[in-house]
Structure formats: structure tokens, C-alpha cells
Backbone as CSV, one residue per row, in Angstrom:
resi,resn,N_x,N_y,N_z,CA_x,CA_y,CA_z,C_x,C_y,C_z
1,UNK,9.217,-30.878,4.079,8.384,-32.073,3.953,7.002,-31.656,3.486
2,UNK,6.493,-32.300,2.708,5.039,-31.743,1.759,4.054,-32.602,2.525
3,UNK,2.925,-32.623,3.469,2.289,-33.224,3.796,0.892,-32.438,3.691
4,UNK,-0.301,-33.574,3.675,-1.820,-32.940,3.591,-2.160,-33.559,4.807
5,UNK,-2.808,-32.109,6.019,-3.397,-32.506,7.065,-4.615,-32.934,7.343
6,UNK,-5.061,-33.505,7.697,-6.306,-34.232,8.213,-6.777,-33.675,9.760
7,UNK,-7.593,-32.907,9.613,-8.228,-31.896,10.558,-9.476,-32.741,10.839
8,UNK,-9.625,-31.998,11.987,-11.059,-32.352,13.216,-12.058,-31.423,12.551
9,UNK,-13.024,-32.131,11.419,-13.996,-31.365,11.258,-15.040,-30.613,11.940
10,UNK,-15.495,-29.864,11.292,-16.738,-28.929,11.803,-17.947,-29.616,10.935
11,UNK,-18.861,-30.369,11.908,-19.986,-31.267,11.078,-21.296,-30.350,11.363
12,UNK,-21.602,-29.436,12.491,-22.793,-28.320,12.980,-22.778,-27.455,13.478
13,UNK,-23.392,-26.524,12.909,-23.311,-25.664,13.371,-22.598,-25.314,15.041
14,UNK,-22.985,-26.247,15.726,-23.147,-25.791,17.161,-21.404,-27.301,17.633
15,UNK,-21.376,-27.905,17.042,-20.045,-28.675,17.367,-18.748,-28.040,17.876
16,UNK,-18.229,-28.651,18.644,-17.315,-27.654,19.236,-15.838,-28.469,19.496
17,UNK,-15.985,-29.721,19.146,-14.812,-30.816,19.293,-15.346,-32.345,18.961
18,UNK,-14.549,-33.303,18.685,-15.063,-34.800,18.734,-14.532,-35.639,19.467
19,UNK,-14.577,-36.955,19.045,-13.381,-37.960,19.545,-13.078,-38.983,18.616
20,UNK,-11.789,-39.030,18.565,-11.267,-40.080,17.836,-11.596,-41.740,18.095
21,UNK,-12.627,-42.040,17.120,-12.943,-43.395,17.866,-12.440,-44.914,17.368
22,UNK,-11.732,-43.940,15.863,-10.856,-45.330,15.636,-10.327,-44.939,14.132
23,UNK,-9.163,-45.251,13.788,-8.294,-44.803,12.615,-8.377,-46.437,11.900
24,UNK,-8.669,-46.282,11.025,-9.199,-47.822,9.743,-7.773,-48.013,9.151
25,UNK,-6.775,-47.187,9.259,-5.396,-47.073,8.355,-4.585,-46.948,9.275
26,UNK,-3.676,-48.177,9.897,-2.261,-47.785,10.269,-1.440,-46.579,10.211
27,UNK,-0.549,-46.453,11.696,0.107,-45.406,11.320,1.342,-45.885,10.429
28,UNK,1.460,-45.045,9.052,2.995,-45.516,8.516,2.007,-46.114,7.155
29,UNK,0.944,-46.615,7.163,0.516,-47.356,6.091,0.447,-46.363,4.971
30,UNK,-0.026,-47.183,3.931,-0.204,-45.848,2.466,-2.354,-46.374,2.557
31,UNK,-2.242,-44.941,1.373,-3.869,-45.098,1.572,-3.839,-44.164,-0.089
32,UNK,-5.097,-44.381,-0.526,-5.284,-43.952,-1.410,-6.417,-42.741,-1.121
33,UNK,-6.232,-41.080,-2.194,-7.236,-40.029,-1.882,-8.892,-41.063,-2.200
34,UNK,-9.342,-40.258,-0.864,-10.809,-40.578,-1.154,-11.034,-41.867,-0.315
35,UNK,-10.241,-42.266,0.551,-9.996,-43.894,1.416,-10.521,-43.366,2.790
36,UNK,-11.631,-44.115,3.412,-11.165,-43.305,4.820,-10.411,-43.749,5.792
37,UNK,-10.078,-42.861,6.285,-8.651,-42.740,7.585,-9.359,-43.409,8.712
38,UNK,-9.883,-42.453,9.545,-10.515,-42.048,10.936,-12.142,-42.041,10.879
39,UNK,-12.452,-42.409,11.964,-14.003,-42.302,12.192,-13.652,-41.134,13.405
40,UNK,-14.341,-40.478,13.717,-14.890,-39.954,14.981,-16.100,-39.656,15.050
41,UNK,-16.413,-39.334,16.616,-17.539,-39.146,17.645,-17.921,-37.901,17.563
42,UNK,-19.361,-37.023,17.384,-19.301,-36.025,18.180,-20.627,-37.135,19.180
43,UNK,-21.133,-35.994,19.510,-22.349,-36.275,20.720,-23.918,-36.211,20.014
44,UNK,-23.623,-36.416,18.535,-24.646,-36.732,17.632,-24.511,-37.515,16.441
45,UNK,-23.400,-37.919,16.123,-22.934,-38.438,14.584,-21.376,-39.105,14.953
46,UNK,-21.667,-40.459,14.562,-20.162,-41.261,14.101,-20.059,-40.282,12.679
47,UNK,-18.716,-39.877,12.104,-18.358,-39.560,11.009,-17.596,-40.108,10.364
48,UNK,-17.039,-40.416,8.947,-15.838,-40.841,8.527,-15.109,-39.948,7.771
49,UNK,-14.016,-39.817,8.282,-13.025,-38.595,7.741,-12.204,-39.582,6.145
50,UNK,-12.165,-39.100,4.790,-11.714,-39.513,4.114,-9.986,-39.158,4.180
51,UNK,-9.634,-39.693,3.089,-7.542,-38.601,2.875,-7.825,-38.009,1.681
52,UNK,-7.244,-36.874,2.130,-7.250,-35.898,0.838,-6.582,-36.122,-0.040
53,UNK,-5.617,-37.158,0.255,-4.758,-37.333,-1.034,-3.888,-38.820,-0.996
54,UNK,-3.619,-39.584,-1.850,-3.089,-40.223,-1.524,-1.547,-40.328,-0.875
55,UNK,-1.178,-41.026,-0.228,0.246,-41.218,0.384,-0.038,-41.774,1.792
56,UNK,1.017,-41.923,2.848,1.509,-42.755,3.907,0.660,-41.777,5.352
57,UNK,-0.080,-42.310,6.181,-0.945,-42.103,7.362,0.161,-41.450,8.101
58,UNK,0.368,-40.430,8.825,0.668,-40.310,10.123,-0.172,-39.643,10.958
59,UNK,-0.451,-40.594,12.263,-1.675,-40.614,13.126,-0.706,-39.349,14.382
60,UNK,-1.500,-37.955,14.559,-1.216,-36.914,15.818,-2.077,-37.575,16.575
61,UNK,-2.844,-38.079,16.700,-4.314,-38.097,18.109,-4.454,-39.353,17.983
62,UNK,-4.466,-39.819,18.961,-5.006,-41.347,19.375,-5.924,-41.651,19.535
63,UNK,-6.708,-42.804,19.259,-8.215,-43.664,19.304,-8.517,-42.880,20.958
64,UNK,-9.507,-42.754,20.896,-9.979,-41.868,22.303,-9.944,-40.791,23.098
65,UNK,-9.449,-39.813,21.933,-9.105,-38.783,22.222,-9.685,-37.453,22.018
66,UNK,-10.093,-36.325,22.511,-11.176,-35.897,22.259,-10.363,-34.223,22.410
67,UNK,-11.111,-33.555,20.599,-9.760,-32.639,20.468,-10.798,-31.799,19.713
68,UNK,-10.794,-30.185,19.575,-11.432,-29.265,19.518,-11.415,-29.329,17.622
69,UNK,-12.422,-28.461,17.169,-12.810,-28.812,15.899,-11.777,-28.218,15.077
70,UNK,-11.197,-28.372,14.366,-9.749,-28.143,13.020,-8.630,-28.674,13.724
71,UNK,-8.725,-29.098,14.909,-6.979,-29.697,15.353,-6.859,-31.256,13.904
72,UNK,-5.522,-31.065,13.885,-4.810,-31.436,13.086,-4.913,-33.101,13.648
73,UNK,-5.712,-34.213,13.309,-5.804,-35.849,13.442,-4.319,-36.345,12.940
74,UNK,-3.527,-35.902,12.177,-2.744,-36.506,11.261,-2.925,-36.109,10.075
75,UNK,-1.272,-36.782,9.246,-1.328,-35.908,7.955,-0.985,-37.521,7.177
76,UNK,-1.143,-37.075,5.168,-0.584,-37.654,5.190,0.531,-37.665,4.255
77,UNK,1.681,-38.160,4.205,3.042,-37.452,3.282,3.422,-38.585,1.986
78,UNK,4.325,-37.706,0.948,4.200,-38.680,-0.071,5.242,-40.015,0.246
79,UNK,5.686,-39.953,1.266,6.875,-40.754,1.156,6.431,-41.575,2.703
80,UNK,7.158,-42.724,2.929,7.006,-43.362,3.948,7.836,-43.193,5.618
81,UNK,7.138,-42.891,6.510,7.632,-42.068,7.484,9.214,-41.698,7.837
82,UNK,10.438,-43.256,7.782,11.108,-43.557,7.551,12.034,-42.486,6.750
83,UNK,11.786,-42.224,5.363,11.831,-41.857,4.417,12.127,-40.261,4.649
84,UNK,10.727,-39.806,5.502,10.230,-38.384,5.395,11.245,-37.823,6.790
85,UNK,12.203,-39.028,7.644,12.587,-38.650,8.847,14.198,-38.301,8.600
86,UNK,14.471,-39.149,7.287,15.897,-38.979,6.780,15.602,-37.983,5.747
87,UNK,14.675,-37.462,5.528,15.025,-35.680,4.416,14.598,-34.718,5.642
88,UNK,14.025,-34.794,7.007,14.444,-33.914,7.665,14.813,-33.645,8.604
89,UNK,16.546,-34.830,8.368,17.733,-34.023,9.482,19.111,-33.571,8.366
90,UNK,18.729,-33.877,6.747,19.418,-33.941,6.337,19.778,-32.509,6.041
């Protein structure tokens, strides 16, 4: 399965994790590169995380969730989840 992950940025030097304070894109939805996904929290800055590429959201971390800096938010794949679940049991 070919997917582009959507990581918990590093916004300062001194940041050490955020929180997920709200995903703008359904899980399962499509989005276009350059759309943003996710906002999160640190303890100085709302951010908005863009998609690196276009294709279908799948959300790892939930709205309120508070996860160390490069963990993986969700990816997103070219095909629709559905889709991506029947090429891998096949």
C-alpha cells in the first residue's frame, strides 16, 4: 500500500510533542496536496498541518490527543480506505 504520512511536527527548537486539536478532513475523505488536514496545539502556537499529497485522509490520533514530535497523525493513500483494505488481504 503506497501511503504519505502526516507526522507531528517539530515547530521549536525546544517543542517536544503537541495536541491534536481538530482534523478539518474526515477520516476516509479525499483532499487535495497543499489542503490542510489537522490543526494542532503546542503550548505556544495553534498550527496547520497541510497533505503532502493529494488522496484519501486516514486519521492514527484523535482530536485531543497529545503525541510526541514526528509520531505519525495519519496518512494519506491513493485509493479510498475500502479500496486500500481489499489490496491488503489479497
Amino acid at each position: 500500500m503506497d501511503a504519505e504520512r502526516i507526522f507531528m511536527p517539530k515547530l521549536g527548537m525546544h517543542m517536544t510533542e503537541g495536541t491534536v486539536s481538530e482534523w478539518l478532513v474526515a477520516d476516509g475523505a479525499h483532499c487535495d496536496q497543499g489542503a490542510v488536514v489537522v490543526e494542532i496545539d503546542t503550548d505556544k502556537v495553534t498550527h496547520q498541518v497541510e497533505a503532502p499529497t493529494a488522496g484519501y485522509v486516514r486519521i492514527a490520533v484523535p482530536v485531543g490527543t497529545t503525541v510526541d514530535v514526528g509520531t505519525v497523525l495519519g496518512e494519506i493513500t491513493a485509493a479510498p480506505a475500502t479500496e486500500n483494505k481489499e489490496k491488503e488481504s489479497a
